[in-house]
Each structure stands twice: as structure tokens, then as C-alpha cells.
C-alpha positions in Angstrom: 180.7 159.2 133.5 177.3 160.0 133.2 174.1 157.4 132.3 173.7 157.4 128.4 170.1 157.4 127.9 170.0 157.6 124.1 172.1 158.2 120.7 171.3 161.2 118.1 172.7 162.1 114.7 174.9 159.9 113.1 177.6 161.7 110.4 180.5 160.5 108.3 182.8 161.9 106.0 186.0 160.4 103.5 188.9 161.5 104.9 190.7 163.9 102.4 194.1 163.9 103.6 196.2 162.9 106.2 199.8 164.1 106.9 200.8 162.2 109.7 202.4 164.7 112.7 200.5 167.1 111.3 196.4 167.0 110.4 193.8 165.3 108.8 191.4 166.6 107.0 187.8 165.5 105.7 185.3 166.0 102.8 182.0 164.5 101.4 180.5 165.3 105.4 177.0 163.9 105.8 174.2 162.9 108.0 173.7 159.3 106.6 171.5 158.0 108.8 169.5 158.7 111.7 171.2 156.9 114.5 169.7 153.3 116.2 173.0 152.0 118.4 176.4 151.9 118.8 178.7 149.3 120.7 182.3 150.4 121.1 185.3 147.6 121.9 188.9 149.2 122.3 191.7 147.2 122.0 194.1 148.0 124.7 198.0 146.1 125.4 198.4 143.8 127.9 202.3 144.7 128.4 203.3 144.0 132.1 206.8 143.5 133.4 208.3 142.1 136.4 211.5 142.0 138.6 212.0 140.6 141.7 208.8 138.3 141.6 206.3 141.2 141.2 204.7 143.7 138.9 207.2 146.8 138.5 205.3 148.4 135.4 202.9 147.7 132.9 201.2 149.0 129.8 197.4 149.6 128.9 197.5 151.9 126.2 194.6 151.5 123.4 195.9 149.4 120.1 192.9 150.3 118.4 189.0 149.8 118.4 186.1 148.2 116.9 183.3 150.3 116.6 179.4 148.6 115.6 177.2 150.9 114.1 173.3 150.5 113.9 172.1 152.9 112.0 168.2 153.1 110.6 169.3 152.0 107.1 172.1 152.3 104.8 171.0 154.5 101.6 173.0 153.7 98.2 174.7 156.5 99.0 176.0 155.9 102.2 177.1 152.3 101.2 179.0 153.7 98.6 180.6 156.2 101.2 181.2 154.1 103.9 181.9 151.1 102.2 182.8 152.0 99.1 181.3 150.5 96.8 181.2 151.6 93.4 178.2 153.4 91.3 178.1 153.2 87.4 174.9 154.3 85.5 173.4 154.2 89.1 173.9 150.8 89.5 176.1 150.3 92.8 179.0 147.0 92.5 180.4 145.6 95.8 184.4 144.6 94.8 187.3 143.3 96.5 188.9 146.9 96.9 189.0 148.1 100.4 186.6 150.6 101.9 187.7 153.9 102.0 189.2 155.6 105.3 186.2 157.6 107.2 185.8 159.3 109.7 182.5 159.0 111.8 180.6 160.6 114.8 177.6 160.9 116.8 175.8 162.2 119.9 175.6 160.4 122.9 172.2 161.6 125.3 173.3 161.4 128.7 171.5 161.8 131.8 172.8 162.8 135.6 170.4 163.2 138.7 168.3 164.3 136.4 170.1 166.2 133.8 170.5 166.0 130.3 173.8 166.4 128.5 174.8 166.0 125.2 178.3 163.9 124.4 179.2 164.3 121.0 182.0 161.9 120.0 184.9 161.7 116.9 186.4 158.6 115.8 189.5 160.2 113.3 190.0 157.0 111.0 188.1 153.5 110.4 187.4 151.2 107.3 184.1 149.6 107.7 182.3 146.9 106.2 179.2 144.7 106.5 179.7 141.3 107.7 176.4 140.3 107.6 172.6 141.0 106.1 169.3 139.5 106.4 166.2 139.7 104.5 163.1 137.6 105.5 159.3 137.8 104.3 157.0 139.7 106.2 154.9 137.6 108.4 152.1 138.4 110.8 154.1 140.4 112.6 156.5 143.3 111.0 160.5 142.4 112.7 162.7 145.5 111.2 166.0 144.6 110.1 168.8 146.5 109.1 172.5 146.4 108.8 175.2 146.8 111.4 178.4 148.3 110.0 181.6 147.3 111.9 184.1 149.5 111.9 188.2 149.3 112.6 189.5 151.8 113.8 193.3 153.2 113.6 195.2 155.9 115.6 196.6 158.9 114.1 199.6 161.1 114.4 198.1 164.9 115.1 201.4 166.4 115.9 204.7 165.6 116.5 204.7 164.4 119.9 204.5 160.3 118.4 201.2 159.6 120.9 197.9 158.8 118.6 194.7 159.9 118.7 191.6 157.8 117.8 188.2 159.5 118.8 187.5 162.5 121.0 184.7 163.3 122.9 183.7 166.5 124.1 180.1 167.2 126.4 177.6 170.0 126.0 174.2 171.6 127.6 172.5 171.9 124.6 171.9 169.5 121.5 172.4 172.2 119.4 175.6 173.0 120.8 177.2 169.1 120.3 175.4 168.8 116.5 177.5 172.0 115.8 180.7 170.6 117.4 180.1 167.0 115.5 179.5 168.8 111.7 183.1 170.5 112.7 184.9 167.5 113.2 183.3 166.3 110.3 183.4 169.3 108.0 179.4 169.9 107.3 178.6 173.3 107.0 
């Protein structure tokens, strides 16, 4: 694992379908926001068993995640795709129904013995949402605030083998190579 020395080009898109054991598939693909900071918690199981007085086996597979999202600002737009809140005669209403199932991605800069790489990273299926918001008068000095959108994340069933996926990752030379494989995953042409 290589130093990550900055985060580039944050996209979304609803997912469209899912067929579990079989694919998922996304629309509405979009660069929402330009990208500030990410912090990534998976949740993994604690499962150990023992025999005889000691540890025979034990399970830390990933449960799911939690993944916090800075981005530079959340347009009407992008609050109404991540979050899902509604728009009528352009007037957007936050309700009690849950946010729609997205998937989300972004490029991680990453730096080795000089060397720049460029991670780009998947996360199949979250539901986000905006715990919390402040808004403050400008005083002498200009503080920027924006929202942080958490996200929970859920593993899927790609084929039939019963394992689930969450994210994938892949690394590249080139920015341009990792903003091509990030619009794949999330269907931008």
C-alpha cells in the first residue's frame, strides 16, 4: 500500500437494477462534486472459536462499511440523487422515504519513492444521508463549510458463488487511465 497523497473526481450513479447472483447495473452517472475527503470504516466479524483452551479458527470477514464523504458542495441535484430528496416545480422536499441505493467512486492519488499512481475505487451499493449541517455568518475571517455525506454500505451477490462484493479498487499510471475505469463502473460515457 502506497502513501495517498490526494483524492480526485468524485462520481455517483442510482443503481438501476440489481439481480442478486447475477449483476448490477447503474444509471443517472455523474461527477457531482469535485472531491475534498473521504474516511472509510469497514465493519468486519469478530467470530473466533476455541477448543482445548486455545484459538482453533476465527472469522474477519467485512459485514459492511461506512463510508464519509467530503465533497466541495452538494448541488440540488446531487442531494436529490444521493439523498433523494424530492423536486416539484424546482423546489426540492426532504421526507421520511429512504435514500435511494447508489453507487459511488473516486480516485485515490498515491505516491511511492516518488511515483505517482492513480487508485480509482467502486463502492457497488450505499444509502447515504446527512447527519448534520452548519451555517454561520461570515466574520473577519472566511471558515468554509460544507456537508459530509455518510454513507452505508451493503455487499452484493455478483455471481453465484454466495461471497459479496462491496467496493473494488483497481491502480493505474495515468489519471486519465483510472477517470476512464471510474465512469465504467459508474456508467458515464
Amino acid at each position: 500500500m502506497n502513501a495517498n497523497v490526494g483524492m480526485q473526481y468524485l462520481v455517483a450513479a442510482t443503481v438501476a437494477t440489481y439481480t442478486p447472483g447475477t449483476s448490477i447495473s447503474y444509471s443517472g452517472g455523474t461527477n457531482f462534486a469535485e472531491a475534498v475527503s473521504a474516511s472509510l470504516s469497514w465493519e468486519r466479524a469478530d467470530g473466533r472459536f476455541y477448543g482445548d483452551d486455545v484459538e482453533l479458527d476465527s472469522d474477519n470477514g467485512v459485514l459492511g462499511y461506512t463510508l464519509d464523504i467530503e465533497p466541495s458542495g452538494l448541488s440540488d441535484t446531487a442531494r436529490g440523487l444521493l439523498l433523494g430528496e424530492t423536486v416539484s416545480t424546482g423546489e426540492y422536499t426532504i421526507t421520511d422515504k429512504a435514500a435511494p441505493d447508489v453507487g459511488i467512486g473516486y480516485i485515490r492519488v498515491m505516491r511511492d519513492k516518488g511515483t505517482t499512481k492513480y487508485e480509482g475505487w467502486w463502492f457497488y451499493k450505499a444509502k447515504f444521508g446527512v447527519s448534520s449541517e452548519e451555517t454561520r455568518t461570515k466574520e473577519r475571517s472566511v471558515e468554509w463549510r460544507v456537508p459530509t455525506i455518510q454513507g452505508v454500505g451493503a455487499g452484493i451477490l455478483l455471481d453465484a458463488t454466495g461471497t459479496l462484493s462491496f467496493a473494488k479498487h483497481k491502480t493505474f499510471d495515468t489519471f486519465t487511465q483510472a477517470k476512464t475505469w471510474v465512469n465504467g463502473c459508474a456508467g458515464i460515457s
